[in-house]
N, C-alpha and C positions, 0 to 999 in steps of 0.2 A: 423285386419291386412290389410283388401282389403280397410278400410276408413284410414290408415293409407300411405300407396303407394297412395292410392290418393291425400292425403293431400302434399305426400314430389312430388310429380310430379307437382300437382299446384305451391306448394315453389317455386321447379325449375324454371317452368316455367315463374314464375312471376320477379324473380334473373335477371332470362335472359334479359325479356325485358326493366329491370330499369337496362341497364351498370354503367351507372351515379354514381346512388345512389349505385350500388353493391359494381363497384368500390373503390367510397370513404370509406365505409364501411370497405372493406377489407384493404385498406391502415393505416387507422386511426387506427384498432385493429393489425396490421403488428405491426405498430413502436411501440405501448402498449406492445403486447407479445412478442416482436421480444428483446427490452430491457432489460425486464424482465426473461429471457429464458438464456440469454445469460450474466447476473450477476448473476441467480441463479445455472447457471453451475459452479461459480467459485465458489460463496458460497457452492454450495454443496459438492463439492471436498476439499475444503480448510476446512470448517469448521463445516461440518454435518457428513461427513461419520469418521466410526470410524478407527484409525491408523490402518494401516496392520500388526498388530502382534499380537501373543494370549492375548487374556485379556488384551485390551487395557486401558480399563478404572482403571488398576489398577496399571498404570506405569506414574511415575510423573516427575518431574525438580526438584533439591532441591538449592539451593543458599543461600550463607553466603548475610546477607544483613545490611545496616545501618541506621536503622529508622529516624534518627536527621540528616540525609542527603536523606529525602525522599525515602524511603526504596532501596536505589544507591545499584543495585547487584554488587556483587565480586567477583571474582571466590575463588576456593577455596585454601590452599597450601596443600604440603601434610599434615602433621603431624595432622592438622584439619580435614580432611578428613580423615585419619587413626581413629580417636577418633569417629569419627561420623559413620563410618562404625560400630565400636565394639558395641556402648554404645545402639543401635539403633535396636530396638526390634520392632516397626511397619513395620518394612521394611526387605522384604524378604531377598533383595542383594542392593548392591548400588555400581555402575558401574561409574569411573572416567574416563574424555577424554580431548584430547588436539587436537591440531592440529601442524606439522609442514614440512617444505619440505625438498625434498631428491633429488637426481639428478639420475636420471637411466641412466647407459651408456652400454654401448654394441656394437654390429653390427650397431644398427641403430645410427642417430643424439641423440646425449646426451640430454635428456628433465630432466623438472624440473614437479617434481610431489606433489601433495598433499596429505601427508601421515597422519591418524589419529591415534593418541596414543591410548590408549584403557587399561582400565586393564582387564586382561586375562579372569573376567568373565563376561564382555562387553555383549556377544551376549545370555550370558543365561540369563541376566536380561532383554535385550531385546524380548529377544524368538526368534529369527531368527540366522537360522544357516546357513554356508556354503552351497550349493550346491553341490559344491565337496570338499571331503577333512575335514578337522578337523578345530574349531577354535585354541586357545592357550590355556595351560597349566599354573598351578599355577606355577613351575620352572621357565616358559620362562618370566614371569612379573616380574623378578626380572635385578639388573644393572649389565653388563655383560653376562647378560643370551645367550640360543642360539639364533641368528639371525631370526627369521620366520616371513614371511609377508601374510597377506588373500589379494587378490587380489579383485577389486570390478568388476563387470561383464562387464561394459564399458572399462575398464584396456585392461581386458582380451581380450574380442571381438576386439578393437581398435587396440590394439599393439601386441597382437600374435594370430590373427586368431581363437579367442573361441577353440584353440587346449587345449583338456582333459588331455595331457600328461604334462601341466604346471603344476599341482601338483606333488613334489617329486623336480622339479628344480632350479636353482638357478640364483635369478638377482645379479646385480652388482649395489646395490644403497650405493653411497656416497663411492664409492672407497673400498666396502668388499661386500664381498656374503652373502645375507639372503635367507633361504632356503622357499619355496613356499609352505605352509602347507595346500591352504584351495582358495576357489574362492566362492563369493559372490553371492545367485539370484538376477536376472535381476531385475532391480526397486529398489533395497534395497538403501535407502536413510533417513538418522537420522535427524536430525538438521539442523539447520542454518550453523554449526558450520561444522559439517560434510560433508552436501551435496554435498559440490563436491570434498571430496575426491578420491583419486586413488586407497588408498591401506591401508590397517590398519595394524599396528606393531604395539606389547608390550609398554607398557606406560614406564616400566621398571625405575622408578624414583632411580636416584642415590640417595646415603645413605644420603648427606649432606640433599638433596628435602625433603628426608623423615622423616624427623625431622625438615624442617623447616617450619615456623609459617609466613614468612611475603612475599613471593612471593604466589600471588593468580591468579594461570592462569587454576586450572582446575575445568572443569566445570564437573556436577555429575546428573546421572535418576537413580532413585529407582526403584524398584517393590514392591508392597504393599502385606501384609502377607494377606489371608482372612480374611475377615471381617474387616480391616483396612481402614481407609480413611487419605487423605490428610490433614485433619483437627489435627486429632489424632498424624498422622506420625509430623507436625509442631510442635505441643503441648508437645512432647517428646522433637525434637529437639532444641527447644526455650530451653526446659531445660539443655540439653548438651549443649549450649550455651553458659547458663548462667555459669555453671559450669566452663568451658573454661575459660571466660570473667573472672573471680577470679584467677584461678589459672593463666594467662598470660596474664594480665591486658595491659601490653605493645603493644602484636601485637593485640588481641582481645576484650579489650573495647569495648561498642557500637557496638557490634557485634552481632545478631540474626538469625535463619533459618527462611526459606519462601520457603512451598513448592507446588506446582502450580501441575494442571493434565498438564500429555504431551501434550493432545490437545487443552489445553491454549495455554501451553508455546509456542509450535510448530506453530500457530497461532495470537500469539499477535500481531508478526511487522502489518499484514492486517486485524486483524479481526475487527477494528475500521472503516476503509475504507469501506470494503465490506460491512458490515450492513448498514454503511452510505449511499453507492450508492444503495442497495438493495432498502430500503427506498425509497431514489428519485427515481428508476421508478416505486415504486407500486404508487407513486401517478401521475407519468405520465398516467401511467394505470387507473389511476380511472379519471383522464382529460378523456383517451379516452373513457371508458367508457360513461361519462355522456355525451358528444359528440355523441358517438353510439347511444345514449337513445333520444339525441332530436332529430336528424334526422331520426328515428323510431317514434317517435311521429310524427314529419312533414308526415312522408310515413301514418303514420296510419289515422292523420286529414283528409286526402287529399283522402283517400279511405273510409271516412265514412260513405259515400250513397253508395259505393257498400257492405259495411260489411249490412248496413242494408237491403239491398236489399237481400243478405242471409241468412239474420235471417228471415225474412218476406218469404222467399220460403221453410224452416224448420231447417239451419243448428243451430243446436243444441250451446248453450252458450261454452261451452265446444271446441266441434267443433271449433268454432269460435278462441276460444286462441290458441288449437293445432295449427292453421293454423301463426298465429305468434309466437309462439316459435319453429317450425319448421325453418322458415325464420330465426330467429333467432342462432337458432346452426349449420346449413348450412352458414351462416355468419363467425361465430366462429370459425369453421373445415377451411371455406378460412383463416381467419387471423390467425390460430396456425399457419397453411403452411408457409403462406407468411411472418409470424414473424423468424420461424426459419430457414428459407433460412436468411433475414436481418442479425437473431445473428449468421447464421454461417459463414459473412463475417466481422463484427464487435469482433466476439469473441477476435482473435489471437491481432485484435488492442487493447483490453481492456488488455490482458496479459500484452504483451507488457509496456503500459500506466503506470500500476500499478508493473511493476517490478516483476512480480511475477516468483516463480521457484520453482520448486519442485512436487509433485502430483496436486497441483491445476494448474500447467501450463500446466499439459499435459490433461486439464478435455478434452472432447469433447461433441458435441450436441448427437454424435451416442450413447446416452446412456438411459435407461429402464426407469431410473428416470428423465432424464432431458423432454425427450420425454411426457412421462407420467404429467409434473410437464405442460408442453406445452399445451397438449391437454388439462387441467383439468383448465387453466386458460380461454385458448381459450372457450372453453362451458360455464366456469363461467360468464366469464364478457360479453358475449353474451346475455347468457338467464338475465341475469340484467339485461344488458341495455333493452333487448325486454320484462320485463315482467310488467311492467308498458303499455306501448304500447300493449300489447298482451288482456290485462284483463278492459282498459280504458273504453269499451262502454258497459260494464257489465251490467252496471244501469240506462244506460239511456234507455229513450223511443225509439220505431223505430220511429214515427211521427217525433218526435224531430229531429232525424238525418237525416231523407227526405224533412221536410222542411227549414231546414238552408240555403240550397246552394247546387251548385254544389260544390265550390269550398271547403269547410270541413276545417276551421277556427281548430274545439279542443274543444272553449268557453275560456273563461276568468277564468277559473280553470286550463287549460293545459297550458293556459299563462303563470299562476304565476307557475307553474310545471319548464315550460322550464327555465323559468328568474331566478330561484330557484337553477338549474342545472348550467345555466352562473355562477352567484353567486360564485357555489361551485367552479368552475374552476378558476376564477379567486383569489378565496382565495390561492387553490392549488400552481397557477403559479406564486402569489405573494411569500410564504414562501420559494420557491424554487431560487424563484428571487434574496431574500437577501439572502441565502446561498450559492450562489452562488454569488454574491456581496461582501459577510463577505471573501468567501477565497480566491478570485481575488484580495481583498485589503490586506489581509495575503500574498498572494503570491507578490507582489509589497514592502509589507514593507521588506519579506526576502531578492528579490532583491539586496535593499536600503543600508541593510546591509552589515558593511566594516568586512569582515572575517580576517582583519589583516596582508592581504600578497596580493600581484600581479600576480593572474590567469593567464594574457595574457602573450604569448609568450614564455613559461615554459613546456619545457617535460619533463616526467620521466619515471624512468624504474628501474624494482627490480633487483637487483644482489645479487648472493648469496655468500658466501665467506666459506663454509664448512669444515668441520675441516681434513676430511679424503686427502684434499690439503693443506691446512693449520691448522695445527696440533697446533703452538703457537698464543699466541696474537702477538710477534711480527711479522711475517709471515703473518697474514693476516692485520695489522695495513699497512705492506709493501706495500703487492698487492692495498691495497685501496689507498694509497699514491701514486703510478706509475698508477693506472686504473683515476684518478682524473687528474693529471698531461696529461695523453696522451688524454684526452677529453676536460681539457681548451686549446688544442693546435692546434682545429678543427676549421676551418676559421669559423667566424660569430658566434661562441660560446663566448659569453660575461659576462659570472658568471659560477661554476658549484659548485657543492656541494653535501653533501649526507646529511641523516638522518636515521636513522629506525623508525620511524613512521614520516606519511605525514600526513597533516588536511585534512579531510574530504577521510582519507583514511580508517577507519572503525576498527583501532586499536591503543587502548589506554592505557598505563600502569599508577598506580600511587604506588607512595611509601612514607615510611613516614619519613618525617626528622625532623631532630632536628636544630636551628640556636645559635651557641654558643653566651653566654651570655642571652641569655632569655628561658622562661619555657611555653612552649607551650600545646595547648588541643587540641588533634586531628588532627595533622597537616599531612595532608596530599596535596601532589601535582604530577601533572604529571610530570614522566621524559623523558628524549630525550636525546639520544647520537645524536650528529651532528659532521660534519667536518667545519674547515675554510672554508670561502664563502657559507655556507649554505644562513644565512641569507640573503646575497645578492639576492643570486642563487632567492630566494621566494620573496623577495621584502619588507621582514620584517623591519621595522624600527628602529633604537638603539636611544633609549631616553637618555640614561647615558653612556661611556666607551665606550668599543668597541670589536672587535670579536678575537674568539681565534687566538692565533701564532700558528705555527709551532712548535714550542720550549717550548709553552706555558705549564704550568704543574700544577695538583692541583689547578687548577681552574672552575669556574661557570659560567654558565649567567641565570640571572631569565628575568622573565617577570613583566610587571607593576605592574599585578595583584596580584602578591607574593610580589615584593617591598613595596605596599601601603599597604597589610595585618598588616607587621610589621614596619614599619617606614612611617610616619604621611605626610612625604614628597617624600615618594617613595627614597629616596636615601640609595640604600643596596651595593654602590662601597665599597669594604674593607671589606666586611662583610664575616663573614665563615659560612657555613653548610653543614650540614651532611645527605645523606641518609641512613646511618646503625646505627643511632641513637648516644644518647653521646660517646664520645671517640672512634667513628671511623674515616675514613680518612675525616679531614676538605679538605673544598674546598671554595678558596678564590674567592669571586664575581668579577667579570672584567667587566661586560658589563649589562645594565637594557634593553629588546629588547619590542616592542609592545605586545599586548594581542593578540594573535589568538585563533580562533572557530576553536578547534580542529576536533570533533565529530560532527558537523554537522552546518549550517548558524543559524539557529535557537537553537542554544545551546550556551548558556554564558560563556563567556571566563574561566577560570578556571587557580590557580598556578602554575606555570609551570617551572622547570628548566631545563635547558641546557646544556650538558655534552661533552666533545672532544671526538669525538670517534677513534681520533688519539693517545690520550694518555697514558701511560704504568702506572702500569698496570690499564688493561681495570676496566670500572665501570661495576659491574655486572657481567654477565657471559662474557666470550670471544663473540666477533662479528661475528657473523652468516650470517647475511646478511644485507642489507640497501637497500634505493632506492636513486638511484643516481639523483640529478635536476639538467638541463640545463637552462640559460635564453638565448634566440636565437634570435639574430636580425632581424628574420622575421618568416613567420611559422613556428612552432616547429616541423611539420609535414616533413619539408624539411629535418632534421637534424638526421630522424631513421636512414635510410641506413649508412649514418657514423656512428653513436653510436653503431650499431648491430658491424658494421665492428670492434672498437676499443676495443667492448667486446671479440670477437674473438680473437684480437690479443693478445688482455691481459692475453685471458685463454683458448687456442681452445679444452680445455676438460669440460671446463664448460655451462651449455647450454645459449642461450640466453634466455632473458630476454623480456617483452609483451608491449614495450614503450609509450606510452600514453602522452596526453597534459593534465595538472593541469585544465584546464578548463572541461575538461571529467569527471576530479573528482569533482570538483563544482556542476556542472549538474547533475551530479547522486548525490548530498548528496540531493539538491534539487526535485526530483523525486518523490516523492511519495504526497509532496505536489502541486507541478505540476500538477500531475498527478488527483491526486482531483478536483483541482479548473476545469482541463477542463475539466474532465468526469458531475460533477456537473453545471456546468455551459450548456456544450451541453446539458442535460438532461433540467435543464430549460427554456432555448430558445426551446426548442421542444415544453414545456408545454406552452410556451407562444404564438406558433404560434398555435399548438390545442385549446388553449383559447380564441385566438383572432379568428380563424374561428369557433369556438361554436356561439362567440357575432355576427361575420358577418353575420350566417344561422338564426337566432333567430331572432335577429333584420329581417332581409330580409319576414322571414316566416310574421311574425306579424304585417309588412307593409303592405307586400300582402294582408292580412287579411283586414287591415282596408283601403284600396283601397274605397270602396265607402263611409266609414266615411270622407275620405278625398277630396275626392271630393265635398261632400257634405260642408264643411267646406268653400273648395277653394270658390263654388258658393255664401256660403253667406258673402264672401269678405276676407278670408284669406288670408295672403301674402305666395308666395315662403317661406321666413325667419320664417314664424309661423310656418310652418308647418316642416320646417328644424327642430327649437327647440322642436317641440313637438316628434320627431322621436328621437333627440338624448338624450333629456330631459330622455325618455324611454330608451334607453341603458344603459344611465348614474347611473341610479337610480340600473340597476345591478350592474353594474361595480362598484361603490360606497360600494354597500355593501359587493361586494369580498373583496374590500381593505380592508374594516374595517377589516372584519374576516381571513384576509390574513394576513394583520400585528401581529395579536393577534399571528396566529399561527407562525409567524415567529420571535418572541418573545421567544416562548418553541425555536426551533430550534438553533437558537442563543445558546442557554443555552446546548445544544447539540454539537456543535461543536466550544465551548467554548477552549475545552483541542487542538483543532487543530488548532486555530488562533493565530497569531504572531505582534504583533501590533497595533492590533485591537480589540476594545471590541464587546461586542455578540449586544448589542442594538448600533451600532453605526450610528449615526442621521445620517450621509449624506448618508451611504449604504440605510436607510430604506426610504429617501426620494427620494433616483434615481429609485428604485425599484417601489415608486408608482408613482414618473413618467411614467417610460418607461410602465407600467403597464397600466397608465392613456393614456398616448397616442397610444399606442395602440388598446387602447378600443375605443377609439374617431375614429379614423382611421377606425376601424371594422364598428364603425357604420353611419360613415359618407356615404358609398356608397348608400345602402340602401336609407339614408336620401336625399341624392342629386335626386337620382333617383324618390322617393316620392315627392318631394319640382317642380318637374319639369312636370309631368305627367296634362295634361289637364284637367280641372273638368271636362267638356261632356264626353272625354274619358274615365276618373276614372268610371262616373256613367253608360256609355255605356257597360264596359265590366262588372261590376255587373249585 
């Protein structure tokens, strides 16, 4: 212990006196673990720890899916879900959910809420219960049952003061009292679908829902019996499938289950990303590593006549390496620090970046395991890098190491070491280079991409139309008729329009129809209710006819995409189709409108038809709600404060509405791809500047070194320019070989983020040759100083200071 305080006192001391070199050390292992620390916080939240509920690993997602459309999930309807509940023996319970909103009114401003349907044994298949209070009863999951709602803890805390006596009383959503049976613990958050609910009520599916086979909007988690797996629980269910599929051939064809663990499911939108950025900085990290490793070597060359001068006075071989891997993890314990100060200013931008929400948005660095994941890197890539330098003069002679020099060269074995370590960095920052190349050009071609409608100068904003104020379809056909009318009447408003689903607004319906006079296989397309001037209002374009009237009735609009399905010329003017199959209400085609990217820039147009959501009676259920589009002669941003106000006057008991520019929605469908290419791409410009200062220290060190070869040279008549090329000749010959081994590996990589590229292939020749460009010239660069600096230096001088 007393050669041990000795040993970590010299360390210190020695730390001390090289700020320089301490410094750089502790910066270079900063941005390694600092990167690292602060994606493995998200990783580790997101997609390591197990869901907060009991027995997690045995609660799954199950989904109707369609193999011959690339297994395209469904939700479920009822009557399918009723059969799959009964027939289904690996699964303990199986729990249906929806999503839709309610308007709370009262004392305070009427707000619009998000409420989750749920059947009544929702929270036992989950395992989490109320906090206070009861969940639901099998009575209350039925249609008309009694009114009860569980509140969610943000609800609560938010809008009545976390007061305990809300259980037992009653809100006012949608114009009737539902009594408050039950409040939620803090944190409690399901899905995607869920998350940011307000408040959960009864699924209570009316009787027609429940029997019927071709509205698919609910989604279903299992619990798994013991000793069950999701493998098994699918293997059942493929067969109730199948069974299905015979008996109701019409809405279930091509119909199969796929059942996923919940911390797949719960994890797929980012668990692609995240492994992918993980990835990039472990190998930022191992840049800085071998970075660490050759300027430990440099420290180690450079003190080789005093190591031997220790060993010649007794200290022991042993001795000798404690005394560098001490320096070594006092190095490490600097850089865990100073990485996770770095990640805890970089974390919330990575949130941020990647959209993220839910448990992994609230990870933080104050934690047991991120802490721990910190320190265990910090010492790892430490004692690496130092344990080569630590154990390097094991075998040689003392003689040897006292008569080289003062100056402590290594030999021409720790050359090819360090050139060996370039090498690897540069292979490293090449694969990063093109991956970061591959998604820059991904992200330009989505760009490029025409999504079929005109983003600029377009707001919108949802409005709800509720039954408990309007009880008929005619009555709320009305109100949307008069709320349309008193908003094209707003100076500098120049189109307006509604719809219930917008593009790139993150919900999509399809149905199946039938087109009289032909016998179709599988036809299915998206629907959309709209009002006259929609299309304007979006900037959509009419290839054929024209848009609905007022008056208009029993009419359609398709998209190109559906015209050229079944007619070889796109021309479907005249033509009738049905969405409730043969002999239900035809609907005569009036208008062919362009293709739009509904579901995201990067997702291919899809059949699509167009419905009046002015006309009687309505298609579907009665109109619940829509989002109303402006197009506005200058910013759209100008035009809230009137739209809020016309909402008001339309309906001062209905709440407003959260207005937004179409271009808001564009950006966020684009997000996450975004969000890739620049965390990837920062990540290897980083590896490219640690690369290129690896080549400029190596190079530098190994000039030094041959200082009186060169001189000697100069004297027997070399030129400046010989001695240029033999310096860079020497770089190059690294740098050359990272490329090769850089390319290769950015070859696999390619093939890796294959499934995330949009217009671009994985090997695509101009990305892999800017990449050994900019790769090459910066290597050239790195070792050009050096070079000048040698090319310039006097022979007498060169030989005087050897």
């Amino acid at each position: 212990m007393n050669a041990l305080r000795e040993e970590l006192a010299w360390a210190l001391r020695s730390l001390w006196k090289t700020p320089g070199f301490t410094g750089l050390v502790v910066l270079i292992l900063g941005l390694g673990i600092g990167a690292n620390s602060a994606i493995f916080s998200l990783v580790d939240h997101a997609l390591l720890r197990p869901l907060p509920y009991p027995h997690p690993e045995r609660l799954v997602a199950v989904w109707q899916c369609r193999p011959e459309k690339g297994w395209l999930r469904q939700g479920f309807a009822g009557a399918d879900f009723a059969d799959w509940c009964r027939e289904s023996t690996q699964l303990e319970g199986m729990a249906a959910l929806s999503t839709r909103s309610m308007n709370l009114s009262g004392s305070a401003e009427p707000q619009e809420l998000c409420a989750g349907r749920v059947s009544w044994n929702f929270f036992q298949v989950v395992g989490v219960y109320p906090r206070l209070g009861r969940g639901f009863l099998p009575p209350e999951d039925v249609a008309d049952g009694p009114r009860v709602a569980v509140l969610s803890h943000g609800l609560w805390a938010r809008r009545f003061g976390s007061d305990p006596g809300m259980v037992g009383r009653s809100l006012r959503l949608d114009g009737e009292d539902w009594l408050v049976v039950g409040i939620m613990p803090r944190g409690f958050q399901f899905d995607h679908q869920l998350r940011q609910c307000d408040l959960y009520v009864p699924l209570a599916l009316e009787r027609r829902l429940r029997t019927d086979r071709g509205a698919h909007f609910l989604s279903a988690v299992g619990r798994l019996r013991p000793g069950a797996t999701a493998a098994s629980a699918q293997a059942e269910l493929e067969g109730v499938a199948a069974r299905l599929a015979q008996a109701f051939p019409e809405s279930n064809r091509g119909v199969t289950a796929r059942v996923y663990p919940l911390q797949e499911e719960l994890t797929r939108d980012h668990r692609h990303t995240l492994l992918l950025l993980m990835g990039a900085v472990a190998l930022v990290l191992l840049i800085a590593c071998a970075n660490v490793m050759n300027l430990m070597l440099a420290r180690s060359s450079r003190r080789e006549r005093d190591t031997a001068i220790r060993a010649a006075l007794g200290a022991t071989r042993w001795r000798l390496a404690c005394q560098g891997l001490l320096e070594s993890a006092l190095l490490g314990l600097a850089g865990g620090a100073a990485g996770l100060m770095l990640a805890n200013f970089t974390l919330a931008g990575f949130r941020a970046s990647l959209g993220l929400q839910g448990p992994e948005a609230r990870s933080g660095l104050a934690d047991f395991r991120v802490l721990a994941f910190a320190l265990l890197l910090a010492l790892a890539t430490a004692l690496a890098a130092g344990l080569v330098p630590a154990f390097q003069h094991q075998d040689r002679r003392l003689g040897q190491a006292l008569k080289e020099g003062s100056r402590g060269t290594g030999g021409r074995a720790q050359h090819r070491l360090r050139g060996l370590l370039v090498a690897l960095e540069m292979a490293i920052a090449t694969a990063l280079l093109v991956g970061s190349g591959l998604m820059l050009r991904s992200l330009w071609h989505l760009h490029a991409l025409d999504p079929g409608f005109r983003s600029e100068r377009v707001l919108v904003a949802q409005v709800g139309v509720p039954a408990f104020r309007y009880p008929t379809g005619e009555s709320r056909i009305t109100y949307t008729r008069n709320l349309l009318r008193r908003v094209a009447d707003l100076p500098g408003v120049q189109a307006v329009g509604a719809s219930d689903t917008l593009p790139m607004g993150g919900s999509t319906t399809g149905s199946v129809y039938s087109v009289e006079g032909l016998v179709l296989d599988d036809p299915v397309a998206l629907d959309h209710r709209v009002s006259p001037g929609y299309f304007q209002a979006m900037g959509i374009p009419f290839l054929r006819g024209g848009d609905f009237s007022p008056s208009s009735e029993a009419t359609a609009i398709v998209n190109e995409s559906f015209a050229r399905r079944h007619w070889a010329d796109g021309d479907a003017l005249g033509r009738r189709i049905s969405v409730e199959g043969s002999g239900g209400p035809w609907k005569t085609i009036l208008g062919v409108v362009g293709d739009v990217r509904q579901e995201a820039l990067n997702a291919p147009p899809e059949p699509e038809i167009y419905f009046s959501m002015l006309e009687l009676p309505p298609v579907h259920a009665p109109l619940s709600g829509f989002s109303l589009v402006l197009r506005t002669a200058g910013r759209p941003q100008s035009w809230i404060p009137a739209l809020k106000q016309a909402l008001r006057e339309s309906d001062p008991e209905l709440p407003v509405g959260n207005p937004r520019t179409m271009d808001e929605l564009v950006r966020r469908s684009g997000r996450e791809t975004r969000s890739r290419s620049a965390l990837l791409t920062g990540f290897a410009l980083l590896a490219l500047g640690l690369a290129g200062a690896g080549i400029y220290g190596v190079i530098s060190f190994i000039t030094a070194g041959r200082t009186r070869e060169i001189g000697v040279r100069m004297a027997l008549g070399a030129r400046p320019e010989d001695v240029l090329g033999l310096v860079l000749g020497q770089g190059l010959r690294m740098i050359l070989l990272g490329l090769v081994l850089g390319l290769g590996a950015a070859l696999a990589l390619g093939r890796v983020l294959e499934s995330l590229l949009v217009g671009v292939e994985p090997r695509d020749p101009a990305t892999l040759v800017a990449a050994a460009g900019v790769l090459l010239a910066v290597g050239v660069l790195a070792c050009l100083g050096p070079a000048l600096r040698a090319a310039r230096v006097p022979p007498a001088t060169a030989l005087r200071d050897e």
